[in-house]
Structure formats: C-alpha cells, structure tokens
Steps between C-alpha positions, in 0.01 A plus 500: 500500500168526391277234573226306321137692562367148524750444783398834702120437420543096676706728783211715563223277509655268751584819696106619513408152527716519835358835566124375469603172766655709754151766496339136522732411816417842669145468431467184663767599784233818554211354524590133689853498689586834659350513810457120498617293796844374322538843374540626875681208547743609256497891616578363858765273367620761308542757802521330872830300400695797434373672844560204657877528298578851591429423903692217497776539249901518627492881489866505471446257179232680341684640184665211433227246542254786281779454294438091453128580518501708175650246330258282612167710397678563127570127449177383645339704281659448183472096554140569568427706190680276269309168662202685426555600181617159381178360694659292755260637774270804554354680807134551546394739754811787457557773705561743186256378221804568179819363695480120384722398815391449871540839654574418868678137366770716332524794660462375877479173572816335336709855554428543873510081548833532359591829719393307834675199417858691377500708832407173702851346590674647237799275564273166457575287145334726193441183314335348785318812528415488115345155523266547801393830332445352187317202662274703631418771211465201286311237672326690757411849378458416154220236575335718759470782254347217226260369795410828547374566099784752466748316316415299229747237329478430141825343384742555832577269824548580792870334472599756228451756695740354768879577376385833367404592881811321573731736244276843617565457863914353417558838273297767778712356792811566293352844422483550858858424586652782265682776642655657203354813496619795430395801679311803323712817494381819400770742368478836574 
C-alpha cells in the first residue's frame, strides 16, 4: 500500500526532530551528569547489588530464581519506557545518557530485591510477600529516588505504582515455581 508523501514527510520530521532531542540529551549528559555524584550513585547501584546477589544467592536456586529475575528486568523496563514515553515521570541524572529508564532501578534493584526476597522462606505467603515488596518499592524507594533529584513525577503517584509492584513480584514467584522443563537433547 502506498502511502501519502505528506504522511512519510510528517513521519520523518518527527523522527529527526527525535533525533536532534536525543543529541540534545547526550550533550547535556556529556558535559554535566557523567561523572557527577548521582551518576556514581547510579553506577554503584547499578553494580554492588548484583555482587552482593551472586555471594549470597541460594546457589542451588540460581537458575530458577535468574529465571524470575529476567522477567523482572524485561517488565521493569518496558513499564519504565512506556511511563516515560507517555510522560508520567522521567529520570535526570542516567547512567546511559539514550536509555530513558533508570538503569540500576530496572536492571538491579527491583530484579535482585525480588531474587532475595523469592529465595528468603520460599514457603512464606507470596501475596504477603507481594504486598511488603510492593510497600516498599512504592512508598519507600520511589520517594527516596524523587528526594534524591533522580526521579521526577509529572502525572503518576506513588499509589499507582503499588499493585503493579504487587502483580510483578505475584507473576516472578510463580515463574520461579515451574518445573516443566524439558531437557535439551542433542541427536547424534
């Protein structure tokens, strides 16, 4: 089907007009936020948790809770992207100047808080689980990070993010419990 040239022309203007704001982003991540004190921040956060994960993880587990962690990181990010993108909230002060999500937010801190808290007495209530974790991603960490100038809010709550955390942790602890896996065989 062959499309309007007005149609393609509007499609790439608002595609260099995209390109020209992300050059702006890196520019200003270049010359003012890497190597800033939040930026470290972020590196550390963004490293030390999943040390701190692999020392302490149930090594017998570690497959299966990676497994639930994965799931975690893709979701996290996806959520994060499309909040951004819809301009619910954006991060100053990012890790990776063109990712418009919180580096070590999605791909540490709510995969490996999920990992600890799956492998710590697995046999306790999930849903009970779910709520304290959610509790605390949405009305402890979330405010810290927006104390901290990281996060900024500008049309969510705090309390929407709070059954989505809820849901994430509910659907990795299922994750974690499946054992229907089929072995890899190579025929010879």
């Amino acid at each position: 089907m062959e499309y309007k040239e007005n149609v393609k022309k509007m499609i790439d203007d608002n595609t260099n007009q995209a390109q020209e704001i992300i050059q702006q982003k890196i520019e200003i991540w270049s010359n003012h936020v890497v190597f800033s004190g939040l930026w470290w921040f972020g590196v550390v956060l963004s490293i030390i948790p999943w040390l701190i994960w692999i020392k302490y993880r149930k090594k017998d587990s570690t497959d299966r809770i990676l497994y639930a962690g994965f799931y975690v990181i893709i979701v996290s990010l996806c959520l994060d992207v499309v909040g951004d993108q819809f301009g619910f909230w954006h991060y100053r002060f990012n890790v990776m100047p063109v990712l418009p999500t919180y580096f070590p937010w999605d791909i540490t801190l709510m995969p490996i808080s999920v990992m600890f808290i799956l492998q710590i007495k697995p046999a306790f209530n999930p849903v009970i689980k779910a709520i304290l974790f959610a509790l605390f991603s949405a009305y402890i960490a979330e405010p810290f990070f927006h104390w901290m100038g990281v996060y900024v809010l500008t049309g969510w709550k705090y309390s929407y993010s709070f059954p989505i955390q809820i849901i994430i942790y509910l659907i990795a602890h299922y994750l974690s419990r499946r054992e229907r896996f089929s072995p890899f065989y190579i025929k010879k």
